[in-house]
C-alpha positions in Angstrom: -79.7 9.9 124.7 -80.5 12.3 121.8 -84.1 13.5 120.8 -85.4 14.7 117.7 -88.6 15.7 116.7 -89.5 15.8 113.1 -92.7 17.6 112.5 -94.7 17.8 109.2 -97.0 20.9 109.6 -100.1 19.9 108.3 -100.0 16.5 107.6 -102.7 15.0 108.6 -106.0 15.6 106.6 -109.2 13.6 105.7 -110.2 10.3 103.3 -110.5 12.5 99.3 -112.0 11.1 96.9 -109.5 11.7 94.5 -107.2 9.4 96.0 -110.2 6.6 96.3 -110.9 7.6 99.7 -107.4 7.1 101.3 -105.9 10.8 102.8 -102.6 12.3 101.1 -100.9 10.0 104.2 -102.1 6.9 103.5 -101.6 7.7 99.5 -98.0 8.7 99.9 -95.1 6.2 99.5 -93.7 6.7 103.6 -91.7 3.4 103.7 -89.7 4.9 106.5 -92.4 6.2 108.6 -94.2 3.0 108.2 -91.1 1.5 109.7 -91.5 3.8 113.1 -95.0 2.5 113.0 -94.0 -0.9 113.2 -91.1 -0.8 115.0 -91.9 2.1 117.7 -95.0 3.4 119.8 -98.5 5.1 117.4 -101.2 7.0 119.2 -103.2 10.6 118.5 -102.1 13.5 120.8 -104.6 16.8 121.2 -102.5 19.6 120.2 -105.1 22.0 120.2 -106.6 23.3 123.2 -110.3 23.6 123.4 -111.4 27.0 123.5 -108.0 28.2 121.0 -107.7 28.6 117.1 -105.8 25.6 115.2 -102.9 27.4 114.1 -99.0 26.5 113.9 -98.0 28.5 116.4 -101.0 27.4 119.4 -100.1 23.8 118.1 -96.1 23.8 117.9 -95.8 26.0 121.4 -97.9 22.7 122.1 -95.9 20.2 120.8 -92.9 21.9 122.6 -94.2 21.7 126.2 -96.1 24.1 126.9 -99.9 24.5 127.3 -101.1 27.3 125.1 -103.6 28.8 127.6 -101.0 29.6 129.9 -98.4 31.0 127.3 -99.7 31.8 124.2 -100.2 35.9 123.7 -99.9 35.8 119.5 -98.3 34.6 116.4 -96.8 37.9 115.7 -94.5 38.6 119.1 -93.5 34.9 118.2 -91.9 35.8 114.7 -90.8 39.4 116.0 -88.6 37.6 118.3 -87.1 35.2 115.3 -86.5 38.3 113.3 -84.6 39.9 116.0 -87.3 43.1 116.4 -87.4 43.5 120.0 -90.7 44.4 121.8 -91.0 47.2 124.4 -93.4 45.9 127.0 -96.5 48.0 125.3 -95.6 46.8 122.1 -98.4 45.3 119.8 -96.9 43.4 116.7 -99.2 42.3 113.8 -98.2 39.6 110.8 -98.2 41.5 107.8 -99.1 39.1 104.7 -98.1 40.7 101.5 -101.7 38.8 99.5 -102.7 38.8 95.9 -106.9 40.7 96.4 -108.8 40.7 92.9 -109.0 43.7 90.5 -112.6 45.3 91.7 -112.1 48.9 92.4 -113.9 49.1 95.5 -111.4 48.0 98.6 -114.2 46.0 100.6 -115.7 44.3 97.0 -112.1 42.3 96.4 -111.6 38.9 97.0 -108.6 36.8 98.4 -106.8 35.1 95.7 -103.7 34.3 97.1 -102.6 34.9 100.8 -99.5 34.1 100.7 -98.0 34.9 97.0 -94.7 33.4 96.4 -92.8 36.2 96.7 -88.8 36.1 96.9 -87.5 37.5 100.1 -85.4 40.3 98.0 -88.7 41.1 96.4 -90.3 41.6 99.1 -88.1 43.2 101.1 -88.2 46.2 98.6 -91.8 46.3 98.8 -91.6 46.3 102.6 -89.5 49.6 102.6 -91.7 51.1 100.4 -94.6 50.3 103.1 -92.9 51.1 105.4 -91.6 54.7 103.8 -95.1 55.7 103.0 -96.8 54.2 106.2 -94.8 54.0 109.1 -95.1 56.5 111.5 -93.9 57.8 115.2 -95.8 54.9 116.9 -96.3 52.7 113.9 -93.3 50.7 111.6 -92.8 48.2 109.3 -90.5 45.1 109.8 -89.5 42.9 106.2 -89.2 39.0 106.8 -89.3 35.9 104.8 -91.3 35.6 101.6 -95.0 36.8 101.9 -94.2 36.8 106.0 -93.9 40.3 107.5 -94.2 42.2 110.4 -96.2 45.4 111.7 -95.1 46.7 115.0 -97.3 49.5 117.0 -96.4 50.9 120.1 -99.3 51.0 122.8 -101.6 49.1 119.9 -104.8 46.7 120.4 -104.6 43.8 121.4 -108.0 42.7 121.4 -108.8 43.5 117.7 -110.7 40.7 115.7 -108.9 39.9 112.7 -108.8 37.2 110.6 -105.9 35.0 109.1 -106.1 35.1 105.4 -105.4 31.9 104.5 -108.8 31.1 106.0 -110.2 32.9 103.4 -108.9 31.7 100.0 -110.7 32.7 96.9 -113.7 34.2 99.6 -114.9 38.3 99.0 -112.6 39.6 102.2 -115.5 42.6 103.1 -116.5 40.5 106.3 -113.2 39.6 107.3 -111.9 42.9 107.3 -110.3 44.4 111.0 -113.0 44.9 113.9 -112.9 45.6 117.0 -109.7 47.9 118.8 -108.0 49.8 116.3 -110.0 48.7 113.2 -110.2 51.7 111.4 -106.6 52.6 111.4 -105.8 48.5 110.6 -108.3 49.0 107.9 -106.4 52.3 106.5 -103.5 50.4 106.5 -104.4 48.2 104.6 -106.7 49.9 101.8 -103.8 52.5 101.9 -101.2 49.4 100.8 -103.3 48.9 97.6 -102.8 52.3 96.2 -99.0 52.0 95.6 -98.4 48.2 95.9 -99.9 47.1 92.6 -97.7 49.6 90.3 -94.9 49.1 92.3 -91.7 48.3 90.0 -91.7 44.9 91.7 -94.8 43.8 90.6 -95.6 45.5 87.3 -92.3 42.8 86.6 -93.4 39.9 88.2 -96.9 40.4 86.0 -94.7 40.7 82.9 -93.6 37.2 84.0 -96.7 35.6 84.3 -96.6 35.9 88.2 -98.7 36.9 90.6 -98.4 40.4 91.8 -98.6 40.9 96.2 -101.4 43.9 95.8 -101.8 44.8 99.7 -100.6 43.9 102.7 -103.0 42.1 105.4 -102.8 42.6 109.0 -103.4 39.6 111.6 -102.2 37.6 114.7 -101.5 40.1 117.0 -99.9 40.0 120.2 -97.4 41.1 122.8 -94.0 39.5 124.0 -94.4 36.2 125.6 -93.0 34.9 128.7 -91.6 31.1 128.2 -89.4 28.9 131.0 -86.7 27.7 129.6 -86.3 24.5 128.0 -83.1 23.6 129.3 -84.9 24.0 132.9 -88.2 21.9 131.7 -86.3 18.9 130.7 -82.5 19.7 131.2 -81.8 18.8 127.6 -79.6 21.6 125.6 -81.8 21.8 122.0 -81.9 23.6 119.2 -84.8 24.2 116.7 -84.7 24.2 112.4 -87.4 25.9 110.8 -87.9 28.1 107.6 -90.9 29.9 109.4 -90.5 33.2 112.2 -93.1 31.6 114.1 -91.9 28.4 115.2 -88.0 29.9 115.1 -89.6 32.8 117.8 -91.2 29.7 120.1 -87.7 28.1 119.9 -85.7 31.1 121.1 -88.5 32.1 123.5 -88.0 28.7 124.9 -83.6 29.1 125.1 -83.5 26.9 121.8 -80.8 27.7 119.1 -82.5 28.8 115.9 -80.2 27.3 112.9 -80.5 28.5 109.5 -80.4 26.5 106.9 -79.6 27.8 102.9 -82.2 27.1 100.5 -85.0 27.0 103.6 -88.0 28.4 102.2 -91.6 27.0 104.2 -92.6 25.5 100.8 -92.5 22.5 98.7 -89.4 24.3 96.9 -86.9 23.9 99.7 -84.0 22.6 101.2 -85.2 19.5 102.6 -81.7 17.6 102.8 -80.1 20.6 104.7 -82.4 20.9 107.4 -81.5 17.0 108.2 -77.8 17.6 107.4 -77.8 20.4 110.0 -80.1 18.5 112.8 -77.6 15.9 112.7 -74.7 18.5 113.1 -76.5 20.3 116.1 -76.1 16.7 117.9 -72.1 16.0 117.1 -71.9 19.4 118.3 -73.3 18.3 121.7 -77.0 19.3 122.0 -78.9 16.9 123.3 -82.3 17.7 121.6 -83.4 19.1 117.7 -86.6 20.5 116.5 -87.3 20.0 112.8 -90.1 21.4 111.2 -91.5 21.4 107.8 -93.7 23.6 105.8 -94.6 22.0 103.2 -97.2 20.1 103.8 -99.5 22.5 104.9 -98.8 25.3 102.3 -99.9 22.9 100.0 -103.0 22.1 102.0 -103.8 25.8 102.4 -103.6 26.5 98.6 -105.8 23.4 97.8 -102.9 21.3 96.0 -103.3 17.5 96.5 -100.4 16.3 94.2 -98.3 18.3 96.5 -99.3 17.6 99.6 -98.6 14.2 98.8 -95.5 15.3 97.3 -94.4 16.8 100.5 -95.1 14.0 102.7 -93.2 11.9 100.6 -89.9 14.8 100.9 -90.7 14.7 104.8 -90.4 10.3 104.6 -86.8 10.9 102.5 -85.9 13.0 105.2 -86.7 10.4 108.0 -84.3 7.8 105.8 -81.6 10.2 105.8 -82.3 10.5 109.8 -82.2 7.0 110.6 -78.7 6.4 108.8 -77.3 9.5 110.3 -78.4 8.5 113.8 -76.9 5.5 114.1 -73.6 7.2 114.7 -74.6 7.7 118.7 -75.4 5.0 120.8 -79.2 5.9 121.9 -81.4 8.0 120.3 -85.3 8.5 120.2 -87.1 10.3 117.4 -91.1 11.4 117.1 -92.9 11.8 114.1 -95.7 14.3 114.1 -98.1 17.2 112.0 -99.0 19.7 114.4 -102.1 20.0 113.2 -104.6 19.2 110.4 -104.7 20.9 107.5 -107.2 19.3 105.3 -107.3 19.8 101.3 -111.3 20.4 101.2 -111.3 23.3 103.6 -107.7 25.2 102.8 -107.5 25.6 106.3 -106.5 24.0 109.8 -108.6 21.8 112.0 -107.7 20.7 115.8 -108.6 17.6 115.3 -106.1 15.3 117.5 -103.1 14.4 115.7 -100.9 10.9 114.6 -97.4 10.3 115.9 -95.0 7.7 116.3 -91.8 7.0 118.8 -89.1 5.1 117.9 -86.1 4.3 120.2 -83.5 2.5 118.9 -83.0 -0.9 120.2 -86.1 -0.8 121.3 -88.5 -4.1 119.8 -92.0 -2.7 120.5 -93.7 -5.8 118.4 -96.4 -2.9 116.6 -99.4 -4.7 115.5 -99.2 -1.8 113.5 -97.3 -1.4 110.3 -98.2 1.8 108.9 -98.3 5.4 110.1 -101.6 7.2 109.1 -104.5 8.9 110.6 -106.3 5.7 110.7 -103.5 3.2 111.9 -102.6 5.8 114.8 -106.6 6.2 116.0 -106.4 2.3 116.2 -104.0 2.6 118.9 -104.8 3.1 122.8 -102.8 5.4 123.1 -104.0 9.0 123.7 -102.4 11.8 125.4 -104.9 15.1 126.0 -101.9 17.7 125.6 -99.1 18.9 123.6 -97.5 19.0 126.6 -98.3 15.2 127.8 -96.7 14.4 124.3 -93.4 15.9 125.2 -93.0 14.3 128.6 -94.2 11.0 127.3 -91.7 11.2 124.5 -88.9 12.6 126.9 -89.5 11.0 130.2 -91.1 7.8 128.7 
């Protein structure tokens, strides 16, 4: 038997207006998901646990097996891990967003207008050395990732500071967000520090000359140590692998024994490589894995920046990339696939809910006789089915 999961982060979202009070799932054209629907199992699974913030990576250490408030110590030791920066065991790491603030001279008077800019990787990689060059430190350095996604790593750092994501805070005046707590006032020098030489760097005094937007400071958040994860191969004796553009859910992956597969032309937005990432799930089981992870970003980066058309845009990517699933899976005898968002990320807050979450099953040969022929927020809340945990969701799906 071979599983796959195909998650579309952020999918699920609320009836707009815009789309005469259908969400971007029900708008979308999904002929292929509404074939799982009919054809396979629907329910709502909580994801979030009470008590924990909605983000990807409390939800997709979920949706993998296991319960966030045993496991879950931070975002950032999750994506140090996928970027190979190993952790000493009093090492704090930190995401370090390279965001767009406003012009206003005053540091604690600008406001968030992008918190994520898309930024190419070689970009920012030069503006990352530079950080690092002017900021780093014998306790303090700087780690370059993936687009806007960084890393800060300090040895014997806080872990209990209170900082706040910034794509909570879209187009919001960032003074009462700002670090508190352990080790605020250095975070906060950090920071303010970043501004001085990041907006007349050579970077982005070019990307203004083309129209784009510059990244003027960096923004620290999601902090944590190393986590400690049992094995997936020892959960559910399946050999896996995991597919992902993003640090975070590549570090849960390797945390939990997965393979993390690259993929060219894998970005974590609506301008990537969605064929590949199927083309390469499909290559991890003819190679003899028993299990693939595939997540997509799309979805919910266009939910964070408030972008409707391509939210629905991105569903519709995520429903080709189901088609080309199903025809490439017919080549092994049994096979079960879920469909799933980790989350919600709905368009009129730019932001994630933990609202419990629509999947489907489908196992092939397998006639369920669905009374249900669509897959939706709505169809899937219909259902009996409910399962309390990410964790219920994977032994359902796995154990049946």
């Amino acid at each position: 038997m071979k599983y796959i999961i195909l998650l579309g982060d952020g999918m699920a979202d609320e009836q707009i207006s815009e789309l005469g009070g259908m969400t971007p799932l029900q708008a979308a054209v999904t002929p292929n998901m509404d074939y799982l629907a009919a054809n396979g199992v629907i329910g709502t699974a909580r994801t979030i646990p009470e008590g924990l913030p909605p983000g990807s990576d409390v939800a997709n250490l979920s949706v993998m097996g296991y319960d966030p408030r045993q496991y879950y110590t931070g975002r950032s030791p999750l994506e140090a891990v996928s970027m190979g920066v190993n952790l000493g065991e009093n090492d704090v790491a930190f995401r370090c967003n390279l965001v767009t603030l406003s012009d206003n001279v005053k540091y604690e008077e600008k406001v968030m207008i992008d918190y994520g800019t898309e930024i190419s990787t070689p970009e920012a990689k030069e503006l990352m050395e530079e950080t690092e060059q002017r900021l780093s430190n014998d306790i303090i350095h700087f780690y370059p990732g993936v687009s806007y996604r960084h890393l800060l790593v300090w040895r014997g750092g806080p872990e209990r500071s209170d900082l706040t994501a910034p794509h909570d805070i879209s187009g919001r005046l960032i003074a009462e967000y700002l670090p508190k707590g352990e080790g605020y006032e250095t975070l906060i020098c950090l920071m303010k520090e970043s501004n001085k030489f990041l907006p007349v760097h050579p970077v982005n005094l070019k990307r203004i000359r083309k129209g784009l937007r510059p990244a003027t400071s960096i923004w620290l958040w999601g902090q944590g140590k190393k986590p400690a994860l049992p094995k997936f191969t020892d959960k559910y004796r399946l050999t896996g692998s995991v597919i992902s553009a993003v640090d975070v859910i590549k570090g849960i992956g390797i945390c939990a024994g997965l393979e993390a597969v690259e993929v060219e032309g894998a970005t974590g937005d609506i301008h990537t490589n969605f064929r590949g990432k199927v083309m390469a799930a499909l290559e991890e089981l003819r190679e003899g894995k028993d299990f693939v992870y595939i997540h997509v970003e799309a979805p919910d980066e266009a939910g964070h920046r408030g972008e409707l058309a391509n939210k629905v845009k991105a569903i519709e990517e995520v429903d080709k990339m189901l088609a080309e699933l199903l025809k490439g899976l017919n080549q092994f005898k049994d096979y079960k696939i879920m469909l799933l968002p980790d989350h919600h990320t709905p368009i009129s807050i730019r932001t994630h809910s933990s609202n419990p979450v629509p999947f489907v099953i489908y196992a092939n040969g397998v006639n369920t006789n669905s009374k249900i022929t669509a897959y939706n927020e709505e169809a899937a809340i219909k259902s009996d089915l409910f399962l309390a945990t990410g964790p219920e969701l994977m032994d359902y799906f796995i154990r049946g």
